[in-house]
N, C-alpha and C positions, 0 to 999 in steps of 0.2 A: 411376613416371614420373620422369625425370630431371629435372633442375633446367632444361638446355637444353629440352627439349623443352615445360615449365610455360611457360617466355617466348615459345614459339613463339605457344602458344595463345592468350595474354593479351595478348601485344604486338601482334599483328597486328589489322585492323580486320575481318577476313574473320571473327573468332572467337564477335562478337555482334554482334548487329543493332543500325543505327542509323539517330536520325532518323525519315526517311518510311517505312525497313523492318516497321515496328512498328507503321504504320497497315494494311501490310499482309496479315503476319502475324493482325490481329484479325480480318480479311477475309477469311482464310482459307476458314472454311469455310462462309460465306455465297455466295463466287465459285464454292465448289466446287458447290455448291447452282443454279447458273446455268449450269451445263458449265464453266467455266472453270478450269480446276488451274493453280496458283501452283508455283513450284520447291522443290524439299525443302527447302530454307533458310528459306524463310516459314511453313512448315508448323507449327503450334501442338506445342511440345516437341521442339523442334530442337535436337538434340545436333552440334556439328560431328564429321564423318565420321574427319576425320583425328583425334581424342581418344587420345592415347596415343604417338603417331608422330611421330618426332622431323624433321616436317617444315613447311613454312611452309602455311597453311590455304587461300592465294591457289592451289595446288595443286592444288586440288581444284575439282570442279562447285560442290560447295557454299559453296566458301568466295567464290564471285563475289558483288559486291553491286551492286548498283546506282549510280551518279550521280545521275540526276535521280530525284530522287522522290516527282515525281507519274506517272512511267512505268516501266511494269514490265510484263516477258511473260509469257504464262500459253498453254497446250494446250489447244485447243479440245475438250473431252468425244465433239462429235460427230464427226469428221472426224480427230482427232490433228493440226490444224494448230496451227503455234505461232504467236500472234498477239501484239497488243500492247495493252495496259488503262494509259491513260491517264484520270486524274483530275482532273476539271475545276471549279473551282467556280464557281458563277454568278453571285454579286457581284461577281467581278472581272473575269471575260468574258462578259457576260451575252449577247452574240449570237452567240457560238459554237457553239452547240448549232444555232439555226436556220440559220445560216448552212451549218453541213456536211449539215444533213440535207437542205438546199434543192439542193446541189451532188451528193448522192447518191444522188435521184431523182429519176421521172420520164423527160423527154428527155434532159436534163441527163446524167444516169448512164450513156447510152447513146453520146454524142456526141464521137466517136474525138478530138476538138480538148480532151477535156475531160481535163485531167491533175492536177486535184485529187484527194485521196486519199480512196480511200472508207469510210463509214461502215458496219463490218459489224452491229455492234450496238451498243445503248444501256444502260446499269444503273443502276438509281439504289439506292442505299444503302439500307439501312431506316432507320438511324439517324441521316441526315446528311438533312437537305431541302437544301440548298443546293449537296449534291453529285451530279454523274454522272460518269459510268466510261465512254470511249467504248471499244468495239471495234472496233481497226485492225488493218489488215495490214502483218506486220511486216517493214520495211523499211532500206535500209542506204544511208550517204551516197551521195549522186552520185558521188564519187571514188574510191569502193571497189570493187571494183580498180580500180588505172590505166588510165588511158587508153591506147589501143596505138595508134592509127592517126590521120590525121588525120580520118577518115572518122568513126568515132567519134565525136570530140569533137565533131565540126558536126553529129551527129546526136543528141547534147546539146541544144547549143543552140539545133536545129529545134525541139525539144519544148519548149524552158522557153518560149522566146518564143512558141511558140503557145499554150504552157497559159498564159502571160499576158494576151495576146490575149484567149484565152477568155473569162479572168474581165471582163472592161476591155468584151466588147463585150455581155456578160449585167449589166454596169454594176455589177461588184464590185471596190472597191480593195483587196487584199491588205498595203500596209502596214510589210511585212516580207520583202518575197520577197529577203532576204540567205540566204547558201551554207548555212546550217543548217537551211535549210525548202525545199530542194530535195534531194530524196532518189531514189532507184530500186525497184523490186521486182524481188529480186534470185535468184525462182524459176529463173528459165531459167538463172542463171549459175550457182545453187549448188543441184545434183542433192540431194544429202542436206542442203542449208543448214549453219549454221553455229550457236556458240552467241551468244545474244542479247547477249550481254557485250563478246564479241570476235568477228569475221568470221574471225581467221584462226582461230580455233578447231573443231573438231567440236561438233556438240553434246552429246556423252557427254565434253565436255572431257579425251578422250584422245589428241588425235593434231589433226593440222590439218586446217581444212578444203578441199575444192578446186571449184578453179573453172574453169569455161570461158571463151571472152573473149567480149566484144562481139559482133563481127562474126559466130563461129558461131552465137551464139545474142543475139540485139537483147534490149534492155530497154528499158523503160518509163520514164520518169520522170516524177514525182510532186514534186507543191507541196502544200506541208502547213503547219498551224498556221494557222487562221483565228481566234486569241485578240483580234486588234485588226482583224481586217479589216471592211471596211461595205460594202453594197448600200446601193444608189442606189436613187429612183426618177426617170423620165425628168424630171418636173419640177422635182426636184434639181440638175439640170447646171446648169453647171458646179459642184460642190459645193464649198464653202470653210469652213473648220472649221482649229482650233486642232491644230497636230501632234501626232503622239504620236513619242514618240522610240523606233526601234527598236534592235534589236542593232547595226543600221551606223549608228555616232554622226555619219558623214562627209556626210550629205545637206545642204545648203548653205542650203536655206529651213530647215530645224530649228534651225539654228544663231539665227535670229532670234526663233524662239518665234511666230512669227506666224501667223494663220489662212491655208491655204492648198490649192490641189486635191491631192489624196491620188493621184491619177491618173499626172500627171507625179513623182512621187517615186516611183511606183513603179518608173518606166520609168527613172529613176537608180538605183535600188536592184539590178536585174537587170543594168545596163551597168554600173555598178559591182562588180558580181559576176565578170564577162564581163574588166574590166580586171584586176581583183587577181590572177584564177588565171590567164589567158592573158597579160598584156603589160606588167604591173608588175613590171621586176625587182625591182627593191627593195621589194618585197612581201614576207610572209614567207609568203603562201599562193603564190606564184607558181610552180610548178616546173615550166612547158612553156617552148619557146622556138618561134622562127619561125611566132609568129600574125597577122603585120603587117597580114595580109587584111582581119581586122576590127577595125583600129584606127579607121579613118574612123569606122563607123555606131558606133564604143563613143562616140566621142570628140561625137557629137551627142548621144547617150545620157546622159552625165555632163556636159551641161552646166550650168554655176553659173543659168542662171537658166529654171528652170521653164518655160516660156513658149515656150523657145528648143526645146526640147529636141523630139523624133517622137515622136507617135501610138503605139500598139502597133503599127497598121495599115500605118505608114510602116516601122516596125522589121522586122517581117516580110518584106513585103515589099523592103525593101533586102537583106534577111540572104537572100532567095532570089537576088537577081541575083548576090549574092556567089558562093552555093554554086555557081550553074551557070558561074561563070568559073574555077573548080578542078578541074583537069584530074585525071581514075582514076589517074594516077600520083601527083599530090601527097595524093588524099585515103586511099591506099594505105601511102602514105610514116607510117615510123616517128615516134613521138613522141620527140622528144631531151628530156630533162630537163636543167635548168639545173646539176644538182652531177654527173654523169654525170664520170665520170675515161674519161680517151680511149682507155684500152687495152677499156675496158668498153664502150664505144660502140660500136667495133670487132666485139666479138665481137655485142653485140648484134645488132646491124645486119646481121652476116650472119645469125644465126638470121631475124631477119626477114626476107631477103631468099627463104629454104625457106619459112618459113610465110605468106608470102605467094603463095609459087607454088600451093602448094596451093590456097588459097582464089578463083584463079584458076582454078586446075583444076576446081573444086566451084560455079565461076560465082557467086561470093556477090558481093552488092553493096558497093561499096567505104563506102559509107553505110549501114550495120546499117540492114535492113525490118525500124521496128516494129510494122510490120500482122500480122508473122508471130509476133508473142512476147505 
């Protein structure tokens, strides 16, 4: 073996496990033992594949690792579904566990307004008491792929705000509902799925993956991560407790440290979501343009003080009279992106203007039905 090809293997981080890889790795064959298979990379006496090959190991299936590492996907034994094994431990979210199992049974489970993410199964370690393993269904950001239509994106944000709603009128604060806990299932878009690491990828990490859009095929979306969220009970209301600070450091009563309802922060957390990606330029998540529609209900949404601010039930309800004043041409109408160069716009804009005739032809609804996905 060359000298080059020694620093391939050494230098790269793909070449040995790290960190939370190595609790998984010991779990190996305990998960195997539960239906669950882990990727050749964790698998106890993992050689990298590329060993010898004067190339980078990031190249390979197996040299993909992980970020967060208390998540990691594994192949369900009975079905071949690829799923997702999240590790939770319960000192530090102790009502996590109740809380999802409460949300994915029952009526609850059943209940088309309910867009929290379901629990498929539960594990608990032999050797950890304080740990469990949930098993989820493996899912990919909201934003993954773009948005193409306006129709789309309001059919976005029909579903967060009702799966807010949801929680809010079964008397649970989520906490956290910022753009990292709003996700998709992204079965109807990606026929043979993708690899867990990367969405554009395959998952034999040979070639890219592909996808349909929205509109032929609707999806789902999903609010997840219930680590800080609480249920209520009715003689709780209005409940007032000390914040907890979420990943959106920008909530206006957090900034005081003071006890307060969890209720209306949510309802800034979600408009705040709503402003960053649709009507903040100088955002750096921002990359849509011409959402002016819903600047009013954001702009009651994010207001400074708690108190001020709508209901889930006021929010919904505003966000419906919006949608029905959007005429099938504007919710048909292409997404512009904010760094779009004009020669690109152009050509874009006619390709949409054919695949939307099509989809005119095929009677689809300019607002993805997700009753059908």
């Amino acid at each position: 073996m060359n000298s080059k090809s020694m620093t391939a293997i050494k230098g790269g981080p793909a070449a040995q496990l790290a960190g939370d890889e190595h609790w998984w790795k010991d779990h190996y064959e305990w998960l195997n033992q539960q239906g669950y298979q882990l990727r050749p990379r964790y698998r106890p006496g993992w050689r990298p594949s590329w060993l010898g090959i004067d190339r980078l190991g990031v190249e390979y299936e197996d040299g993909q690792f992980i970020v967060r590492g208390a998540v990691l996907d594994a192949t369900r034994a009975s079905d071949g579904d690829v799923v997702v094994l999240k590790r939770i431990n319960r000192l530090d979210h102790p009502y996590e566990e109740e809380l999802t199992r409460y949300l994915s049974s029952g009526s609850l489970a059943s209940d088309p307004r309910n867009h929290c993410i379901k629990l498929l199964d539960v594990l608990h370690p032999p050797d950890e008491l304080n740990i469990v393993i949930f098993v989820l269904p493996l899912l990919l950001p909201f934003y993954i792929p773009y948005f193409v239509t306006f129709g789309e994106a309001v059919d976005f944000i029909q579903q967060v705000l009702e799966g807010l709603k949801f929680l809010h009128d079964n008397l649970i604060a989520h906490r956290d509902c910022m753009f990292m806990n709003i996700m998709l299932d992204p079965k109807p878009l990606y026929p043979n799925l993708f690899h867990p690491t990367d969405p554009a990828r395959s998952r034999d990490w040979k070639g890219s993956s592909k996808h349909y859009s929205r509109t032929t095929h609707p999806v789902r979306y999903v609010i997840i991560d219930f680590g800080i969220s609480r249920r209520y009970r009715p003689e709780d209301l209005p409940p007032c407790e000390p914040p907890i600070i979420s990943a959106d450091k920008s909530v206006p009563e957090n900034q005081k440290g003071e006890p307060c309802n969890p209720f209306p922060t949510d309802v800034y957390l979600i408009g705040n979501l709503l402003r960053e990606w649709f009507l903040q330029v100088y955002s750096c998540l921002q990359i849509y343009v011409d959402f002016g529609f819903i600047k009013p209900l954001v702009d009651d949404m994010v207001q400074n003080d708690p108190e001020k601010r709508p209901s889930m039930d006021v929010v919904v309800s505003h966000f419906e009279e919006i949608t029905k004043s959007l005429s099938g041409w504007k919710l048909r109408s292409r997404l512009k992106m904010r760094s779009e160069w004009g020669v690109v716009r152009f050509f874009m804009s006619v390709a949409h203007v054919v695949r939307t005739a099509t989809y005119i032809l095929r009677r689809l609804d300019p607002i993805p039905a997700c009753s059908k996905c």
